[in-house]
C-alpha positions in Angstrom: 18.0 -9.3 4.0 19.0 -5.4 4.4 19.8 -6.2 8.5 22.2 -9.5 7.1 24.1 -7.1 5.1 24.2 -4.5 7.5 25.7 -7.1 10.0 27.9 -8.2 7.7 29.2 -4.9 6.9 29.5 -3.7 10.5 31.4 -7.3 11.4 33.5 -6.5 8.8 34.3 -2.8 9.4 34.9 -3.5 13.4 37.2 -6.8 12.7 39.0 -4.4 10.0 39.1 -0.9 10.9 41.9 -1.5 13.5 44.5 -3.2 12.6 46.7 -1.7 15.5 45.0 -3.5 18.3 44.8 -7.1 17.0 42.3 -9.3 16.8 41.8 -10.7 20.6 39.0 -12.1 22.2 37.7 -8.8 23.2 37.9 -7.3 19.6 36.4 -9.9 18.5 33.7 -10.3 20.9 32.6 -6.9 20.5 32.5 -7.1 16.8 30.2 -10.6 16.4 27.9 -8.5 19.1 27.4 -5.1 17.7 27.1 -7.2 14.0 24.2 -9.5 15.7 22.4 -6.7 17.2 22.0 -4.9 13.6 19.6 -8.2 12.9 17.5 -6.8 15.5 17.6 -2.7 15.0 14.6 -2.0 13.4 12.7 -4.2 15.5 13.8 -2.8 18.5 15.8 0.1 18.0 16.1 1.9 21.4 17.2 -1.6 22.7 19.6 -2.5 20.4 21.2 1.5 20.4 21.4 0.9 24.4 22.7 -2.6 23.9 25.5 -1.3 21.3 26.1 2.0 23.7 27.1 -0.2 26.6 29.6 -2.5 24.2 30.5 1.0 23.0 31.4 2.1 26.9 32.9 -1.3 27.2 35.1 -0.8 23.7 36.8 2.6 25.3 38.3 1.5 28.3 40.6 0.5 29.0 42.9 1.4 26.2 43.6 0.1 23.7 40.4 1.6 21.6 38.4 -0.5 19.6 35.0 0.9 20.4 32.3 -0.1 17.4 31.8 3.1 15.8 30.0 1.8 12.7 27.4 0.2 14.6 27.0 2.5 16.8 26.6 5.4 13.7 23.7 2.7 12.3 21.6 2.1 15.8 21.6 5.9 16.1 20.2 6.4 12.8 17.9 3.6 12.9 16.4 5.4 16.2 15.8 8.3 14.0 14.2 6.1 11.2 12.1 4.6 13.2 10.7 5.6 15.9 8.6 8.8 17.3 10.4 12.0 17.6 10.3 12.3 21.4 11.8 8.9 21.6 14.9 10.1 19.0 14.6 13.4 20.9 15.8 11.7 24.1 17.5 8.9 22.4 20.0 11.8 20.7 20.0 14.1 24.0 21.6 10.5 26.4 23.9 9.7 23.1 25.2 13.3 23.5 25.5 13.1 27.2 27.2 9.7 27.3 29.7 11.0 24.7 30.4 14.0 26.8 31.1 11.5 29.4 33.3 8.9 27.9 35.5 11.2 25.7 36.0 13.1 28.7 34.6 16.5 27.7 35.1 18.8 30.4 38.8 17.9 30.1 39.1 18.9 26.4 37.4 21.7 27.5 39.9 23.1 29.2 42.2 22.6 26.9 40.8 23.4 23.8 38.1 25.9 22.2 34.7 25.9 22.5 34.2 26.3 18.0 36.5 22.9 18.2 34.6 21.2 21.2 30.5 22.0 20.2 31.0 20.0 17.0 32.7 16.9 18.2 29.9 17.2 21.5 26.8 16.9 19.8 28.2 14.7 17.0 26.7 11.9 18.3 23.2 13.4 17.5 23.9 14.2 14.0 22.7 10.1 13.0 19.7 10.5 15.0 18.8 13.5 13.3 19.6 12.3 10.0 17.4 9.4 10.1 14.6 11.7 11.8 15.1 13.6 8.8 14.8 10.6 5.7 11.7 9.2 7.6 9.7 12.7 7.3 10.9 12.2 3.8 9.2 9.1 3.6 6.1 10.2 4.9 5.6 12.8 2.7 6.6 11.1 -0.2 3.9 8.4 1.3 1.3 11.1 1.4 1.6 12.5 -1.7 1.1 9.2 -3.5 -1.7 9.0 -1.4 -3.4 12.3 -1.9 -3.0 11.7 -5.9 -4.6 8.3 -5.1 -7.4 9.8 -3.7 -7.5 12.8 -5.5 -8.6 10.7 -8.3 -10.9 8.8 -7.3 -12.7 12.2 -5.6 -12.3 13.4 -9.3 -13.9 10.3 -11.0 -16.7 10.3 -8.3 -17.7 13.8 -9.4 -17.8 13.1 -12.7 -19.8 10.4 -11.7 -22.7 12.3 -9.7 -22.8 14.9 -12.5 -23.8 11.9 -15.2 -26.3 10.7 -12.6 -27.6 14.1 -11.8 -28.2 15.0 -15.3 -29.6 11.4 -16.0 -31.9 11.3 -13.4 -33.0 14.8 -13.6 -34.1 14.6 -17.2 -35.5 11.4 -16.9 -37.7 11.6 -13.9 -38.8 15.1 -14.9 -40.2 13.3 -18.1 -41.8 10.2 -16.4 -43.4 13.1 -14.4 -44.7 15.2 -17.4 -46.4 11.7 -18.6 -47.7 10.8 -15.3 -49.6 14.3 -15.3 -50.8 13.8 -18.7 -52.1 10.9 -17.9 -53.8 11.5 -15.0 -55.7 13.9 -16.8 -56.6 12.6 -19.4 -57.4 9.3 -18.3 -61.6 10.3 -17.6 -61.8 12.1 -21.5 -59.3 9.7 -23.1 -58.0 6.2 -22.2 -56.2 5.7 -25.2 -53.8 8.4 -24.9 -53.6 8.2 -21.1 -52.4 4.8 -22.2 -49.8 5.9 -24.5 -48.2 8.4 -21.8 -48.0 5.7 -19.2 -46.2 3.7 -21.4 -43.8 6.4 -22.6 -43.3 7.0 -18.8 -42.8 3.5 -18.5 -40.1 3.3 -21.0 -38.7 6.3 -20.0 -38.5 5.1 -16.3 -36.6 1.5 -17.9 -33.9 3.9 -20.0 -33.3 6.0 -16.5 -32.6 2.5 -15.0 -30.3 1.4 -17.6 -28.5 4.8 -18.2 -27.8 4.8 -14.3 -26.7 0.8 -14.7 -24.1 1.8 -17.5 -22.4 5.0 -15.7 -21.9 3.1 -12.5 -20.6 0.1 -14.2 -18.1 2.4 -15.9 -17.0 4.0 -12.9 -12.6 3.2 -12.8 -12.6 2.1 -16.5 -9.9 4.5 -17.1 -12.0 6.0 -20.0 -13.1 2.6 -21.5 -16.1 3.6 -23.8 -19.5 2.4 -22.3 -20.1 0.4 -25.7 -17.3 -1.7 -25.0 -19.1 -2.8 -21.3 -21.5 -5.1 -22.6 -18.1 -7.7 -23.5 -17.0 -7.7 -19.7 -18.7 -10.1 -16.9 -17.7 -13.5 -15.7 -19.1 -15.0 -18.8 -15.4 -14.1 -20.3 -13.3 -14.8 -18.4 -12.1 -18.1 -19.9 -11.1 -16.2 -22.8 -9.4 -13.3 -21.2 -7.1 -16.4 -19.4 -6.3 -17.4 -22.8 -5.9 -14.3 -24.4 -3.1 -13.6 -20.8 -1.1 -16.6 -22.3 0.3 -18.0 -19.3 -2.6 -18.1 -15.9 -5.5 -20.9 -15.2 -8.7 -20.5 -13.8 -10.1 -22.7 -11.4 -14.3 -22.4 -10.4 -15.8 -23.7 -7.6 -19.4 -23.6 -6.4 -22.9 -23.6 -8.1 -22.3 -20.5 -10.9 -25.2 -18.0 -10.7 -26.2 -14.8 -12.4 -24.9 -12.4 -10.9 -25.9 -8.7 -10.3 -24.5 -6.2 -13.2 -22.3 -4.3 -11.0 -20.7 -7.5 -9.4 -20.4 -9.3 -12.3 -18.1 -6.3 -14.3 -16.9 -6.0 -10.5 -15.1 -9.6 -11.0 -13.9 -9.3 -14.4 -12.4 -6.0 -14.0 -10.2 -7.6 -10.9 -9.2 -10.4 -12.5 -8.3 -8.3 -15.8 -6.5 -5.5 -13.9 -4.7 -8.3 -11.7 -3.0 -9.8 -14.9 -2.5 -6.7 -16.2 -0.2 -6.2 -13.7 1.4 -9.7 -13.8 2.6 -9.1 -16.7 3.8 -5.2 -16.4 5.9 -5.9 -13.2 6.2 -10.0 -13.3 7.3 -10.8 -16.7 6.7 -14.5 -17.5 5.3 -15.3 -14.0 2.3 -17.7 -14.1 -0.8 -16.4 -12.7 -3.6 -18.8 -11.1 -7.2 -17.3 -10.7 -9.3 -18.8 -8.5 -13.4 -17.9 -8.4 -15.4 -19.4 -5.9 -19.7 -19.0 -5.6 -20.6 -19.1 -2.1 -23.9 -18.8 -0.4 -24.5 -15.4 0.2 -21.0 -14.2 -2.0 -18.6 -14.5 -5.0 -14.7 -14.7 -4.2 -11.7 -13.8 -6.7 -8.4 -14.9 -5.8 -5.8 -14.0 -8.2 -1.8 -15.6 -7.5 0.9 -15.2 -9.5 4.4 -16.6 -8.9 6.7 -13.5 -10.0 9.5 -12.3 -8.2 9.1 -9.5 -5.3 9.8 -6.3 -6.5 12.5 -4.4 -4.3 11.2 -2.0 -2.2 7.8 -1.0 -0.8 5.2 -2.2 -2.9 2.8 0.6 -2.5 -0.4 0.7 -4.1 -0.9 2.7 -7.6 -4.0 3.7 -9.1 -4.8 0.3 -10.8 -5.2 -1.5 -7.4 -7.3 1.9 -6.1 -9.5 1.2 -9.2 -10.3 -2.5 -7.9 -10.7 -1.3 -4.2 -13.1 1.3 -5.6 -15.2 -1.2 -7.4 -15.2 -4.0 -4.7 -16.0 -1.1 -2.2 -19.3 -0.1 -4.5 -20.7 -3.1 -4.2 -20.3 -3.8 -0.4 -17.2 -6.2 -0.8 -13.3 -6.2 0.7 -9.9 -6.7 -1.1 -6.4 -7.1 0.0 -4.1 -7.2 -1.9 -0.1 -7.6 -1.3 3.0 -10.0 -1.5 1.8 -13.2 -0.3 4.1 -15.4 2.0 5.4 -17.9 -0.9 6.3 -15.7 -2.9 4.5 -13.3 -5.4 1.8 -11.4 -5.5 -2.2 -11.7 -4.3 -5.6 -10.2 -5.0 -8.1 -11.3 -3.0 -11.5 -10.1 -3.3 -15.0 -10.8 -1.6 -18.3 -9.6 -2.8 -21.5 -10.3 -1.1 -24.5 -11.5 -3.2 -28.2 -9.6 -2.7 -30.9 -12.2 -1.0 -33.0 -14.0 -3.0 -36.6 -12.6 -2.6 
């Protein structure tokens, strides 16, 4: 859509922007082709800033002068935009030296001084170097969304290992101090070697579940672990009616699935309308949950508009990719071809023993 306009606006700026020579076949020409080529620039944009150089060489001679300077400017740019630096490097260094050429440099030269003739030489590098100079932008815009990204999910991890560590360390020193008491006290006194095995026991079971509840909490955004016990596929129906406007559609032979996996599921599908409805106001949504052999599948479509720009991916969708990646699954998720947006997730199921 951005090259259509671009064209447009170049076809329009070369059929315009001299009035003087008339519009002839060869004004003309040269317009429709420097316009068509923008469709192609970012695609190929050391062809199409060659192509447009040689209609530029043909636009300058003989007079009269209708050259196309606009889309020349854009292919130069784009060069810088898109491509490496040594390839906009050279690109800008042959723009320079065909300029020097066609304008007939060393002439001016001669004829004029060197604070008026550097400028107007190297001009032609200036788009090259501009675009070289929005695309680092880019990047480290880019990067920085992507460091914070990371960054927090680094952070929650750590929080998470220190719950664990203390868990674990407190727990399984206790199941030790019972195992000890009970292996010594087993010969003199069964009864309370009994009793310490079965404090061990239960001790062992609360580790379990402790552990179980901090991993199931891990990219809850501070949801209290209380509140975990109403999450799982189990409600889903009702969070697609408490969503007002998505289906759900099952497939498959339902089983019980494992705790992580299960909160896994709901926490997609939940986050995925959640978003539907922050950046896709009234779009419908269509969740789709499939039991397979050896995995469960979430598919989440809505129908909203595309938003303009690069969509890039905010902490909500690193949350899901976090979860899914815990429990050995994959997720994409992205504008899909019709229109909207996707979440597609796939989680593999343990072997039945």
């Amino acid at each position: 859509m951005r090259d259509a306009a671009t064209a447009a606006l170049v076809l329009a700026a070369e059929l315009l922007g001299f009035p003087y020579t008339g519009l002839d076949v060869r004004v003309v020409s040269i317009a429709v082709a420097s316009a068509g080529l923008m469709l192609l620039r970012r695609r190929q944009p050391i062809v199409v800033a060659g192509l447009v150089g040689v209609l530029y060489l043909v636009g300058t001679l003989p007079f009269p002068y209708d050259a196309p300077v606009s889309a020349m400017l854009i292919a130069l740019y784009t060069v810088g935009r898109h491509t490496p630096a040594p390839a906009s490097i050279v690109t800008a260094a042959l723009a320079v030296a065909g300029g020097w050429v066609v304008h007939n440099m060393p002439a001016a030269i001669a004829g004029g001084s060197p604070a008026m003739i550097l400028p107007l030489a190297l001009a032609p590098a200036l788009p090259v170097a501009a675009g070289y100079i929005v695309r680092l932008q880019a990047e480290l815009s880019h990067r920085r969304e992507v460091q914070i990204a990371e960054n927090a999910v680094r952070a929650e991890r750590r929080r998470i290992a220190r719950e664990l560590h203390d868990v674990i360390a407190h727990h399984v020193s206790v199941v030790g101090l019972y195992m000890g008491v009970a292996r010594r006290t087993i010969p003199t006194d069964p009864e309370r070697a009994r009793l310490a095995l079965l404090t061990g026991e239960n001790t062992a079971r609360q580790a379990m579940t402790e552990m179980r509840r901090l991993l199931d909490v891990l990219r809850t955004d501070g949801e209290p672990i209380e509140n975990q016990a109403g999450v799982g596929v189990a409600r889903l129906p009702a969070l697609i009616e408490e969503s007002g406007n998505a289906t759900l559609e099952a497939s498959g032979e339902a089983v019980e699935l494992p705790t992580t996996v299960d909160h896994a599921v709901y926490r997609i599908v939940q986050e995925a309308l959640t978003n539907t409805r922050k950046h896709a106001d009234g779009a419908r949504a269509r969740v789709r949950l499939a039991y397979l052999p050896d995995l469960v599948e979430v598919e989440i479509n809505d129908d909203g508009r595309p938003r303009p720009g690069v969509v890039r991916p905010g902490l909500g969708l690193a949350g899901m990719a976090e979860r899914v990646s815990l429990c050995g699954g994959e997720m994409r998720a992205g504008p899909a071809h019709e229109g909207g947006f996707t979440v597609h997730a796939r989680i593999p199921l343990p072997e039945k023993t």
